[in-house]
Every structure is written in C-alpha cells, then in structure tokens.
N, CA, C and O atoms as CSV, one atom per row, in Angstrom:
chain,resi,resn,atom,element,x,y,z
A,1,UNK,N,N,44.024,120.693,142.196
A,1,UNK,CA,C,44.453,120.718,140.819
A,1,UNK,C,C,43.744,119.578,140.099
A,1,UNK,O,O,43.673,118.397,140.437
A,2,UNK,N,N,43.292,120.121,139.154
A,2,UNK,CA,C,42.248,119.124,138.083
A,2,UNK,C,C,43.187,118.687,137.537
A,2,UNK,O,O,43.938,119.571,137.123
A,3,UNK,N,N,43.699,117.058,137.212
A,3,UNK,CA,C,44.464,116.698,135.967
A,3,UNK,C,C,43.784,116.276,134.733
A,3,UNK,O,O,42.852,115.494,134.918
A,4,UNK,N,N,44.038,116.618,133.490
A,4,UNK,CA,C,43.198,115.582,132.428
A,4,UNK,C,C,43.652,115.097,131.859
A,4,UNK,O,O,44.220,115.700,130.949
A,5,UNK,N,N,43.751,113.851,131.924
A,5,UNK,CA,C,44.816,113.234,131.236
A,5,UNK,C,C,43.977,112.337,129.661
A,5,UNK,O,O,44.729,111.593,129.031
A,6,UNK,N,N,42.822,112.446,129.265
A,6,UNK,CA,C,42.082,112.047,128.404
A,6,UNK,C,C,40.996,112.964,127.754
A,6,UNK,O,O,40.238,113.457,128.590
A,7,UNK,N,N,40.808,113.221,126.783
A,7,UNK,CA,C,39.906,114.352,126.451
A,7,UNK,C,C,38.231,114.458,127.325
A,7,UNK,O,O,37.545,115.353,127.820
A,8,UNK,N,N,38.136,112.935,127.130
A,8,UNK,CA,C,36.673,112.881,128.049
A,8,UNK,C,C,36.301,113.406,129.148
A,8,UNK,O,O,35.218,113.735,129.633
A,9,UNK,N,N,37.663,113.439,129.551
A,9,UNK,CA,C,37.847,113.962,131.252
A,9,UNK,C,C,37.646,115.278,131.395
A,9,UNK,O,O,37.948,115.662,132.525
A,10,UNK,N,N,37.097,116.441,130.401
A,10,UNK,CA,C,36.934,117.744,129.791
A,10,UNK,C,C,35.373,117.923,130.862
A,10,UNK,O,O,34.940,119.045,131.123
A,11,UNK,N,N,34.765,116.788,131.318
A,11,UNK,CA,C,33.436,117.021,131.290
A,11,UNK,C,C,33.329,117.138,133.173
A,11,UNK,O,O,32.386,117.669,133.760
A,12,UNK,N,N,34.795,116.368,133.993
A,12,UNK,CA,C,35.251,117.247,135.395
A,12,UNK,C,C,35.153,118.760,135.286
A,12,UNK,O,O,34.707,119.249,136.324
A,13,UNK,N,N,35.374,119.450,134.548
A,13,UNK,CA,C,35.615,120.939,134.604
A,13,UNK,C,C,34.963,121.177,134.872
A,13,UNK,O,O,34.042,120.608,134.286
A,14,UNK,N,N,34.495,122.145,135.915
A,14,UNK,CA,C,33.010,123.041,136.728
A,14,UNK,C,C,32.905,123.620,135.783
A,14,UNK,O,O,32.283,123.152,134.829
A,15,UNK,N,N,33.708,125.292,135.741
A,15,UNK,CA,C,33.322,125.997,134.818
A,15,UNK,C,C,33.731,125.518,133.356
A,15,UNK,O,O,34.746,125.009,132.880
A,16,UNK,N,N,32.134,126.017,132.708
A,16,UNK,CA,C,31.697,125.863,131.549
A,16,UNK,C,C,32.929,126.661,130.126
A,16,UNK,O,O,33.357,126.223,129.058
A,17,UNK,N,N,33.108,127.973,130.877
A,17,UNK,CA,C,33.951,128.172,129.957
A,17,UNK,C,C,35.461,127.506,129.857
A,17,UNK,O,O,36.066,127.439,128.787
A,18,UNK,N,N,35.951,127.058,131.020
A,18,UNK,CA,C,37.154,126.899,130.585
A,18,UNK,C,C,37.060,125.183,130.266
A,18,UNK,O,O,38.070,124.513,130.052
A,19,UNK,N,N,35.942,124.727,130.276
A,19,UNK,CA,C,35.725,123.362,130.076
A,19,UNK,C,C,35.831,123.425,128.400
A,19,UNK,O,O,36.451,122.661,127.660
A,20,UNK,N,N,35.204,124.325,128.134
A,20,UNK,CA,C,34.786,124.422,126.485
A,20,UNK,C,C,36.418,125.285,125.882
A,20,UNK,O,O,36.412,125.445,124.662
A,21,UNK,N,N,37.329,125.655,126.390
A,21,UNK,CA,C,38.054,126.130,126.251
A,21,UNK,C,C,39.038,125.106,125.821
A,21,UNK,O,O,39.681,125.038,124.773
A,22,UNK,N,N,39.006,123.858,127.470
A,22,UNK,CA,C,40.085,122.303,127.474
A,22,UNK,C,C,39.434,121.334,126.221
A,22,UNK,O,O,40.260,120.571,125.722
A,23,UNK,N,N,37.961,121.271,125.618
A,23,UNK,CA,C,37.655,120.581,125.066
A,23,UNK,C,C,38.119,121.367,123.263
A,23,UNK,O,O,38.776,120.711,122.455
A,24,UNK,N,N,37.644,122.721,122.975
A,24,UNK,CA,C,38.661,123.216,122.307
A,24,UNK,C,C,39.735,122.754,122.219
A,24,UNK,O,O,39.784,122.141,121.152
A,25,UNK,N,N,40.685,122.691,122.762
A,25,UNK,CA,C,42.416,122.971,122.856
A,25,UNK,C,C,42.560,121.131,122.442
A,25,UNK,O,O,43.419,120.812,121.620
A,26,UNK,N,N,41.966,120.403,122.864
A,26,UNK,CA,C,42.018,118.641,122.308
A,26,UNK,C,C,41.557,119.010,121.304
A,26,UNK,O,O,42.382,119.310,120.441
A,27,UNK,N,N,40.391,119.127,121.025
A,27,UNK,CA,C,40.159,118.835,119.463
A,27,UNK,C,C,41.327,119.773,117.885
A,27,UNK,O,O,41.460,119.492,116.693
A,28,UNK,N,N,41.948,120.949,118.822
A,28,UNK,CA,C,42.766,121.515,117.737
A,28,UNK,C,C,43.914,120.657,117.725
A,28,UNK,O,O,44.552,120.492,116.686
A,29,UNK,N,N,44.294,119.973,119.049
A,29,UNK,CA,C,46.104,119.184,119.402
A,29,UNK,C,C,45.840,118.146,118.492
A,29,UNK,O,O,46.698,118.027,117.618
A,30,UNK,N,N,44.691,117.190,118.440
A,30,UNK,CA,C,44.191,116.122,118.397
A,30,UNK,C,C,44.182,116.220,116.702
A,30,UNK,O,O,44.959,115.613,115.965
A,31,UNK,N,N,43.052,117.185,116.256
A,31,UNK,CA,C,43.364,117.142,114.656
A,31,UNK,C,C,42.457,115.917,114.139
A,31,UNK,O,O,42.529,115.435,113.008
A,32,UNK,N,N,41.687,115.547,115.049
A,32,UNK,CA,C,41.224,113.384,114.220
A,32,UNK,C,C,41.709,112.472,114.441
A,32,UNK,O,O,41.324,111.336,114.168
A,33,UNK,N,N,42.709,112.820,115.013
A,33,UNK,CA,C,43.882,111.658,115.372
A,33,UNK,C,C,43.142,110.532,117.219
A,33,UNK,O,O,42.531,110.882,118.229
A,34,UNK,N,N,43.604,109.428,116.794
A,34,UNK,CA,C,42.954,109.275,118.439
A,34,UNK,C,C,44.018,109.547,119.796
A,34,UNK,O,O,45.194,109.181,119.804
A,35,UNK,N,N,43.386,110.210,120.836
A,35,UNK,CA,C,44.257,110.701,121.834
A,35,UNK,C,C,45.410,109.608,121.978
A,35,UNK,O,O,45.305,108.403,121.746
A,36,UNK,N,N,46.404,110.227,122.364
A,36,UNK,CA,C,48.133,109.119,122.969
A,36,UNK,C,C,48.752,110.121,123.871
A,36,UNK,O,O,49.249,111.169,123.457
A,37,UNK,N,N,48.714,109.824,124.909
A,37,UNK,CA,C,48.870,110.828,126.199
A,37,UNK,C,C,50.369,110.786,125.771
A,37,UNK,O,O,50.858,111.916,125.769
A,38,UNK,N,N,51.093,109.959,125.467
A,38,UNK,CA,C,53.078,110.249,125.859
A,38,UNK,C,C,52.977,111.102,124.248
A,38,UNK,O,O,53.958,111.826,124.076
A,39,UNK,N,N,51.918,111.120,123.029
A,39,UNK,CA,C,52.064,111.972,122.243
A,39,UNK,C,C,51.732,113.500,122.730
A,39,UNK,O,O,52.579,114.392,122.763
A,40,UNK,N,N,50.636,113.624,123.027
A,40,UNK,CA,C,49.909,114.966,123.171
A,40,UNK,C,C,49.881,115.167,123.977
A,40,UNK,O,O,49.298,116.229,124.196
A,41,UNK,N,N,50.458,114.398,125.244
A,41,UNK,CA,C,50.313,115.452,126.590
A,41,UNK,C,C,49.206,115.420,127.595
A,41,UNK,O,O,48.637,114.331,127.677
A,42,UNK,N,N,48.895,116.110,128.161
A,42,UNK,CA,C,47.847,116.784,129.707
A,42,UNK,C,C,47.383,118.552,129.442
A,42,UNK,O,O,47.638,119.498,128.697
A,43,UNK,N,N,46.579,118.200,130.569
A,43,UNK,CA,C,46.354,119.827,130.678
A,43,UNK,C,C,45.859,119.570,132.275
A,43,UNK,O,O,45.747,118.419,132.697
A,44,UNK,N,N,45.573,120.744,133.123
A,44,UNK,CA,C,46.038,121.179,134.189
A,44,UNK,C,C,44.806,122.381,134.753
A,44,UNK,O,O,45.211,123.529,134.939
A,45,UNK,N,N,43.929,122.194,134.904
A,45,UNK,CA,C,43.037,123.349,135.437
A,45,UNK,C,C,43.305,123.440,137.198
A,45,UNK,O,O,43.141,122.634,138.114
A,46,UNK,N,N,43.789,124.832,137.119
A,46,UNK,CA,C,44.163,125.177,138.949
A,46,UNK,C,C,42.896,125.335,139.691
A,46,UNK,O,O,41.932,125.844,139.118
A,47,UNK,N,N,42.797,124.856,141.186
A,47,UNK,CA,C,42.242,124.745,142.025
A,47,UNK,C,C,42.756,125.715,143.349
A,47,UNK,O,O,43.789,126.200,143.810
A,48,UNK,N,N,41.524,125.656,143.579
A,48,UNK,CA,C,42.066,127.069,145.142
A,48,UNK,C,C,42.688,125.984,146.015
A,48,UNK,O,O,42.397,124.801,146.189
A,49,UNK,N,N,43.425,126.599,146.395
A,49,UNK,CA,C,44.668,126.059,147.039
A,49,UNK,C,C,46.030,125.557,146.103
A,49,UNK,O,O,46.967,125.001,146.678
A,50,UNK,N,N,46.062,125.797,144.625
A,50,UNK,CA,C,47.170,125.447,144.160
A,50,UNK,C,C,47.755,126.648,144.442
A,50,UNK,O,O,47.220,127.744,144.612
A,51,UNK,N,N,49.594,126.147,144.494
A,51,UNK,CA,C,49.988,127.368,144.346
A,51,UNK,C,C,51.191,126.675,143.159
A,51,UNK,O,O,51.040,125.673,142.460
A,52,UNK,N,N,52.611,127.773,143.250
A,52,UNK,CA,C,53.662,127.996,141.908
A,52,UNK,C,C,54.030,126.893,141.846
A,52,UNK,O,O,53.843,126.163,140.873
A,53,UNK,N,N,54.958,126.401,143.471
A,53,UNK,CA,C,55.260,125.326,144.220
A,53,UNK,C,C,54.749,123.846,143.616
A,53,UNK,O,O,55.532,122.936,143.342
A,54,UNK,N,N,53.097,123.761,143.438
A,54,UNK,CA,C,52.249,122.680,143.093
A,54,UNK,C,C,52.853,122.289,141.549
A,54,UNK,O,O,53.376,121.276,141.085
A,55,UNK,N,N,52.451,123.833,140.917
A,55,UNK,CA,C,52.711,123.634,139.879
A,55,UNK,C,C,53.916,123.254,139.196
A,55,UNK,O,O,53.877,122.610,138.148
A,56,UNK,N,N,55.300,123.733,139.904
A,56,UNK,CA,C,56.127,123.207,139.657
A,56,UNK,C,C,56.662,121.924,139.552
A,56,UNK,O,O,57.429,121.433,138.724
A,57,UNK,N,N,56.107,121.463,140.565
A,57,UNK,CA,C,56.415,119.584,141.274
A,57,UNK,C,C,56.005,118.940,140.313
A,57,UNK,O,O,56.765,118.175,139.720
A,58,UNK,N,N,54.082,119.185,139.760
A,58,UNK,CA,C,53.508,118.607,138.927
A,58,UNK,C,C,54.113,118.119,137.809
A,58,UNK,O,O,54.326,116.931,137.566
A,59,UNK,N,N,54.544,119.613,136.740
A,59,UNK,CA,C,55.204,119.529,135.990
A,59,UNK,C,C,56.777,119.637,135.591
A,59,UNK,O,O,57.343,119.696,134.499
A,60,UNK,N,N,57.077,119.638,136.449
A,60,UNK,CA,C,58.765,119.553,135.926
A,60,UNK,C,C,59.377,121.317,135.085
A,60,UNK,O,O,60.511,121.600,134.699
A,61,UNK,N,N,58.159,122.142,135.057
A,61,UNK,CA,C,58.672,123.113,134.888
A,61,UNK,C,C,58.896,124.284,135.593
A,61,UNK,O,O,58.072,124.402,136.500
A,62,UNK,N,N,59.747,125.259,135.524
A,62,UNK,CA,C,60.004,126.245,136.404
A,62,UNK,C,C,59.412,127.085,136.544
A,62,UNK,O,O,60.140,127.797,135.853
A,63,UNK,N,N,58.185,128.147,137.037
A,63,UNK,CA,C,57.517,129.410,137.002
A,63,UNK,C,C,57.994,130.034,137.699
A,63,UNK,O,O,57.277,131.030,137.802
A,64,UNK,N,N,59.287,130.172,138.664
A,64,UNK,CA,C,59.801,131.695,139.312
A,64,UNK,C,C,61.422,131.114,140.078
A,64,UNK,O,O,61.686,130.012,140.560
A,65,UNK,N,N,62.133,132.129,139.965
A,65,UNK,CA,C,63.505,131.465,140.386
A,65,UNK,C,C,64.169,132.823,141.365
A,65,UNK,O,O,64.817,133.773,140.924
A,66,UNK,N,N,63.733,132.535,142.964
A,66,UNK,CA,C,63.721,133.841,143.694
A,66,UNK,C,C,65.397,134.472,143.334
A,66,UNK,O,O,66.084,133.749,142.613
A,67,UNK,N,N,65.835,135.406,143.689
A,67,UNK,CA,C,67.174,135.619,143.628
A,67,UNK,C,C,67.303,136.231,141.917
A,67,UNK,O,O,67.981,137.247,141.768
A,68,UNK,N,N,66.838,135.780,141.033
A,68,UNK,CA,C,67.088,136.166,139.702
A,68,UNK,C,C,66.403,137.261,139.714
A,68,UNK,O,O,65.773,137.450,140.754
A,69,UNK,N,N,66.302,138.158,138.792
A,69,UNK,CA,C,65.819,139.563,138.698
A,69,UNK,C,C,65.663,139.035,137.179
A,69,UNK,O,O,64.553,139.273,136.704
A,70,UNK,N,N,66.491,138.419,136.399
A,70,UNK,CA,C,66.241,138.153,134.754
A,70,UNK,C,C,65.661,137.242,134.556
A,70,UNK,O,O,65.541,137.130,133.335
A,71,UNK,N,N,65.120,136.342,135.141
A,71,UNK,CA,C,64.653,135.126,134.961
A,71,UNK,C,C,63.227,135.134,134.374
A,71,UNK,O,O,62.317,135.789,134.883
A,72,UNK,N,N,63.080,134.356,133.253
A,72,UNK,CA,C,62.118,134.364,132.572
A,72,UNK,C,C,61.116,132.459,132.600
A,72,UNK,O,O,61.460,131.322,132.279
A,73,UNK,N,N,60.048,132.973,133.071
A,73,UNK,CA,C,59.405,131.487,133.308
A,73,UNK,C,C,59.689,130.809,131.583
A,73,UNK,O,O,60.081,131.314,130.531
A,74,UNK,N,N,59.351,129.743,131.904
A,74,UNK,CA,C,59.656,128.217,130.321
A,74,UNK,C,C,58.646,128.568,130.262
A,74,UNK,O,O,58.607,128.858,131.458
A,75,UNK,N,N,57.513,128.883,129.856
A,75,UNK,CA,C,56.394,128.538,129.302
A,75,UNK,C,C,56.596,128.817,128.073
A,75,UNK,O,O,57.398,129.689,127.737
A,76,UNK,N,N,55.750,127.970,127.050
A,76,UNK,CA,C,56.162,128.389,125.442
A,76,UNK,C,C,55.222,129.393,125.117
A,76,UNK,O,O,55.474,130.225,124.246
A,77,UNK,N,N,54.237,129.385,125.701
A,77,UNK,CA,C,53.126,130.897,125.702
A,77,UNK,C,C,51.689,130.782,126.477
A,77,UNK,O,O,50.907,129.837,126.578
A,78,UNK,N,N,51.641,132.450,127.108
A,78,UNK,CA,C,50.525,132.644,127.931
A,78,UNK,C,C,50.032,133.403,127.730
A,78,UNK,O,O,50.628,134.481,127.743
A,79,UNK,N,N,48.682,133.365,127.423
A,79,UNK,CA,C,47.542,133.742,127.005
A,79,UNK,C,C,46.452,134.086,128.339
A,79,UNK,O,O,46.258,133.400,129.343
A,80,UNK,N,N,45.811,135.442,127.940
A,80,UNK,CA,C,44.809,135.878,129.000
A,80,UNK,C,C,43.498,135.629,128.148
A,80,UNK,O,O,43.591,135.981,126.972
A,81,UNK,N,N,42.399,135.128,128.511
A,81,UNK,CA,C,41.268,134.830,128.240
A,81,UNK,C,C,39.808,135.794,129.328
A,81,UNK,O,O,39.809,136.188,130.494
A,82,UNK,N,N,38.879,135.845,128.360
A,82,UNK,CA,C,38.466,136.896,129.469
A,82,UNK,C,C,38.286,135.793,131.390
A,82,UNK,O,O,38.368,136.239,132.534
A,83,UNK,N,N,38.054,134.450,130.936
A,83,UNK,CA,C,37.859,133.556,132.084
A,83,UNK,C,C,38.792,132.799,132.643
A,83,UNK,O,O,38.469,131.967,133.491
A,84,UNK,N,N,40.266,132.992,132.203
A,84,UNK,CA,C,41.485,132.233,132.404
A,84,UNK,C,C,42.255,132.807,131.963
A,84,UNK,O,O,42.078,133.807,131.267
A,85,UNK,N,N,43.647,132.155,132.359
A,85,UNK,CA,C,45.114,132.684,131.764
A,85,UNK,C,C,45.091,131.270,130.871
A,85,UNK,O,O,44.109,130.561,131.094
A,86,UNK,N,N,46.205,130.695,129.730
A,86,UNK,CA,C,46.291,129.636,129.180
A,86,UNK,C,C,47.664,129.784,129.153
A,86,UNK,O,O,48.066,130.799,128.586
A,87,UNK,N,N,48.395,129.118,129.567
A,87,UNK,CA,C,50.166,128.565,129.519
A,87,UNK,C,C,50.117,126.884,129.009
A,87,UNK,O,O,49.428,125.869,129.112
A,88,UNK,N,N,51.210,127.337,128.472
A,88,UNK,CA,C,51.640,126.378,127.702
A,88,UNK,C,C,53.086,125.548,127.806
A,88,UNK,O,O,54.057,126.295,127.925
A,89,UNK,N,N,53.314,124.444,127.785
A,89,UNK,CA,C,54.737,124.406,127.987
A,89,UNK,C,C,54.553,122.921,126.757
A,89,UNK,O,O,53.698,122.044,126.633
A,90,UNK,N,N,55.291,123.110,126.336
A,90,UNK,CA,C,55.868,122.097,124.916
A,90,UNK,C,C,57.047,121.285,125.195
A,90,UNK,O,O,58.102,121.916,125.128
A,91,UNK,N,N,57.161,119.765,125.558
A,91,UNK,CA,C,58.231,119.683,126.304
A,91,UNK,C,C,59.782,119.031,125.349
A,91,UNK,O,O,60.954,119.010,125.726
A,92,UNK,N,N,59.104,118.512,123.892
A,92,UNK,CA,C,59.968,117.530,123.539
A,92,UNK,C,C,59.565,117.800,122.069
A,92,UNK,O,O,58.416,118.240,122.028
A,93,UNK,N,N,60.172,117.672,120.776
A,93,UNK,CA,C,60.064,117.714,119.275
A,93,UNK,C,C,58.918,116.993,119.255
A,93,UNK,O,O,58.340,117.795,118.521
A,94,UNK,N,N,58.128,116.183,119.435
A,94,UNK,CA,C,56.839,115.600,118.673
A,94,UNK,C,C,55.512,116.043,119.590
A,94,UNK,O,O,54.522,115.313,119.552
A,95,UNK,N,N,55.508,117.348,120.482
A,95,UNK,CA,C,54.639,117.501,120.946
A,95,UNK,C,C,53.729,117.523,122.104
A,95,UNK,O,O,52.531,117.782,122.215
A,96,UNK,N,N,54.754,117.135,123.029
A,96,UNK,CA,C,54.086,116.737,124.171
A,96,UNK,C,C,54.434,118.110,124.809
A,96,UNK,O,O,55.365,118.916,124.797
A,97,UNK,N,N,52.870,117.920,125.527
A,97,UNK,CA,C,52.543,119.846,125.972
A,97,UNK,C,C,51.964,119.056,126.876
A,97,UNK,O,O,51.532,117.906,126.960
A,98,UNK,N,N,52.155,120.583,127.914
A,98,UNK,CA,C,51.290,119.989,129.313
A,98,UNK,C,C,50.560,122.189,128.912
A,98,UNK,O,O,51.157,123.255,128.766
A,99,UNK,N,N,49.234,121.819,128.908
A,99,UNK,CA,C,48.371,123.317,128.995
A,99,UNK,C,C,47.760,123.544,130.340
A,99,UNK,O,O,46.850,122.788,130.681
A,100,UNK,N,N,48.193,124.599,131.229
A,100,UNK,CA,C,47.622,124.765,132.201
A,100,UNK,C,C,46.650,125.930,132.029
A,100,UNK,O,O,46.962,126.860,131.285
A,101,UNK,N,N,45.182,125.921,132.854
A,101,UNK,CA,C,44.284,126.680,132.653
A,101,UNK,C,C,43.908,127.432,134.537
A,101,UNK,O,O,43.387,126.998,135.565
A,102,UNK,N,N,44.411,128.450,134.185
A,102,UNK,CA,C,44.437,129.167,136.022
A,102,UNK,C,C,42.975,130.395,135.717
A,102,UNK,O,O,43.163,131.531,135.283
A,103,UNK,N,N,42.262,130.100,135.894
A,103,UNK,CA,C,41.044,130.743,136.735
A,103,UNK,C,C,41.769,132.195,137.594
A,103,UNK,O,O,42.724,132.408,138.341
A,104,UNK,N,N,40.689,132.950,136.976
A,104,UNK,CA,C,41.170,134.180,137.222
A,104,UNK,C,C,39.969,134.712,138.504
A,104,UNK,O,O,39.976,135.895,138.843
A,105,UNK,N,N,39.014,133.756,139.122
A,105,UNK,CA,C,38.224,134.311,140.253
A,105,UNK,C,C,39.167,134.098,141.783
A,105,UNK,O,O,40.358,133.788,141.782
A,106,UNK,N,N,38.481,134.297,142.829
A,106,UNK,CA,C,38.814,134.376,143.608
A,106,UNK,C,C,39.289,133.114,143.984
A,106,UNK,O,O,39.078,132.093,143.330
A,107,UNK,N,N,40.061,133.178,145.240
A,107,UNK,CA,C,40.516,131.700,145.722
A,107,UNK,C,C,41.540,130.928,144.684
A,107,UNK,O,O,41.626,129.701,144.748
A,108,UNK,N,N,42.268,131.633,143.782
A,108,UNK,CA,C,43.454,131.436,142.916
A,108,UNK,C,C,44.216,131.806,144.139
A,108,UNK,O,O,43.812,132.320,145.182
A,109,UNK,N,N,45.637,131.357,143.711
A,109,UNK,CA,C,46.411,131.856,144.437
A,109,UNK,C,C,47.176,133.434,143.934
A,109,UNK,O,O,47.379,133.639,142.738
A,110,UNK,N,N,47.466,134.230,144.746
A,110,UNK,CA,C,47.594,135.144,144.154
A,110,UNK,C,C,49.156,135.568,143.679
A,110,UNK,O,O,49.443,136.443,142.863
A,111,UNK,N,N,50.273,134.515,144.578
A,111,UNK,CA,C,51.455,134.890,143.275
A,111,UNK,C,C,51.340,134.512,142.141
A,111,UNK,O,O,52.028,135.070,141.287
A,112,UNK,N,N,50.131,133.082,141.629
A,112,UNK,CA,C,50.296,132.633,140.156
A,112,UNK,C,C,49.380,133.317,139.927
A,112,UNK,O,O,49.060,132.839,138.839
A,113,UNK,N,N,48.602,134.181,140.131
A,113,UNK,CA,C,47.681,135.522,139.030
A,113,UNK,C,C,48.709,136.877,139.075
A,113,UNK,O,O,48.720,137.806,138.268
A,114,UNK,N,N,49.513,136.705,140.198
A,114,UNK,CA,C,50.988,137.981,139.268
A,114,UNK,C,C,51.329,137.504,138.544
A,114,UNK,O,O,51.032,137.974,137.445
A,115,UNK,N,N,52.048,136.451,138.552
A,115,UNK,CA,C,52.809,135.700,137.316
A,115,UNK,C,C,51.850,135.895,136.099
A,115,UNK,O,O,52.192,136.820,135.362
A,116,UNK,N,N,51.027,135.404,135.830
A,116,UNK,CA,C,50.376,135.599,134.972
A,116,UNK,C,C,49.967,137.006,134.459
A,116,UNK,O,O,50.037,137.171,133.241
A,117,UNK,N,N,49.701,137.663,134.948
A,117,UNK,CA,C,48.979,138.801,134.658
A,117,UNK,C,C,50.373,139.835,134.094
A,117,UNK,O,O,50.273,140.656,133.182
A,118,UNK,N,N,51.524,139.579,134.810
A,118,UNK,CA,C,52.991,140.341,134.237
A,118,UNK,C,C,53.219,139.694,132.834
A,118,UNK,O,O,53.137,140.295,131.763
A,119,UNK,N,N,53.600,138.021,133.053
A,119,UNK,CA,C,53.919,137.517,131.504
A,119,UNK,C,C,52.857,137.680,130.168
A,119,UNK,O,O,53.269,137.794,129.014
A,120,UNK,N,N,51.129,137.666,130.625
A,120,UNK,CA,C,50.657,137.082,129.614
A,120,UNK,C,C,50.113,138.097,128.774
A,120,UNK,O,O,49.960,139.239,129.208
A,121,UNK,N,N,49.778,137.746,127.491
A,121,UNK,CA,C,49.209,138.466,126.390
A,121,UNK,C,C,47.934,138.177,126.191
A,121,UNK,O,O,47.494,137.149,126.705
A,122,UNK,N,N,47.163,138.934,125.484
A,122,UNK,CA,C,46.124,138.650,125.180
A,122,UNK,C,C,46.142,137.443,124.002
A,122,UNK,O,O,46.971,137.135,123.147
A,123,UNK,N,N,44.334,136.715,124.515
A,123,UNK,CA,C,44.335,135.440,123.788
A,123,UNK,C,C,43.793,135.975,122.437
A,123,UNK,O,O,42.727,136.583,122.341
A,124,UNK,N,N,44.893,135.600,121.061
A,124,UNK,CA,C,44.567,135.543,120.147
A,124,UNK,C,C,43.545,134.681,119.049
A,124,UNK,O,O,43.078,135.101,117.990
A,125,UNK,N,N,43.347,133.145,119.771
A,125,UNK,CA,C,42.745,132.783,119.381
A,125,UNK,C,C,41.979,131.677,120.477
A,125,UNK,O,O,42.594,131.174,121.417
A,126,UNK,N,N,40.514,131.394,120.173
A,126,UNK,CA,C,39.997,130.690,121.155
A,126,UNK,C,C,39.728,129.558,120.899
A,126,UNK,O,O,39.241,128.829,121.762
C-alpha cells in the first residue's frame, strides 16, 4: 500500500495514470491553498497484496461487515475510472478525506475489485 501523505509524493506512483489522477485530486482538494495533512487528508494507492482487512486497519473505515446482508460500506463515493476505482471517505466537517485509488490489473486483490465493481459508478469527472 502506497501512502501519500504530501502532494509531492504523487511522483511514487508507477502508473502514470493514476499518478496524474492523485496529482489531479490535490490540486482540486488543495484549490491554492498550501497542503495541511490534519486539513486535507491522504490518499491510498493499493498494492498487490493489499487486501479489505489492510484497508480497514489503515483507515479506520469499514468496507464489509460478514453476517449483514444490508450493510452498506462508509465510503462517501466510488467511482470507476477506465484505470482505477476512486473511493472516498470524508471523515470530519472541515474535510479531511482519506481517497483510495485500487488498480483494476491483475494482482489486486480480488474481494476489493467485488466490492468495488458492485458499489461503484461511473467516474463523472476526472
């Protein structure tokens, strides 16, 4: 699991698209403003070998709750990209988001590309 905890850190990302995707997504959060991580947050590009589990620990949020049949993941919204899924979780009134970016090639794990692929919508904007 890639963490980024600074916009610069955009330039770890292998792939190109979802690099240009994380460097996107700062400059729209960001606005001109200079980065403040306890303001704006992280983002999260998955690695083969992450799995729900990882993701959960990481962030403090829930993606599957076995036993429920109604249970709906927290994410505030997920987006399919033709090169990624994009989830979102918004945690507090002034903004702090953690954006995770899951790679849709091989060597994902494959319950978080169900998850994804059941919840998400197409990406409206890039």
């Amino acid at each position: 699991m890639l963490i980024i905890r600074d916009p610069t850190l955009t330039d770890n990302v292998d792939e190109p698209d979802i690099r240009s995707l994380a460097e996107t997504r700062f400059s729209q959060i960001l606005d001109g403003e200079p980065y403040d991580y306890d303001q704006h947050g992280y983002m999260i590009v998955v690695e083969a070998g992450d799995n729900i589990a990882n993701l959960e620990k990481e962030t403090g949020c829930p993606l599957q709750h076995s036993g429920d049949p109604d249970f709906m993941p927290y994410f505030e919204a997920l987006e399919e990209h033709e090169c990624c899924f994009e989830m979102l979780f918004i945690l507090n009134d002034e903004g702090f988001a953690i954006t995770i970016f899951i790679p849709k090639h091989a060597g994902i794990d494959d319950d978080l590309l169900k998850l994804c692929s059941k919840y998400a919508v197409p990406a409206t904007v890039k």
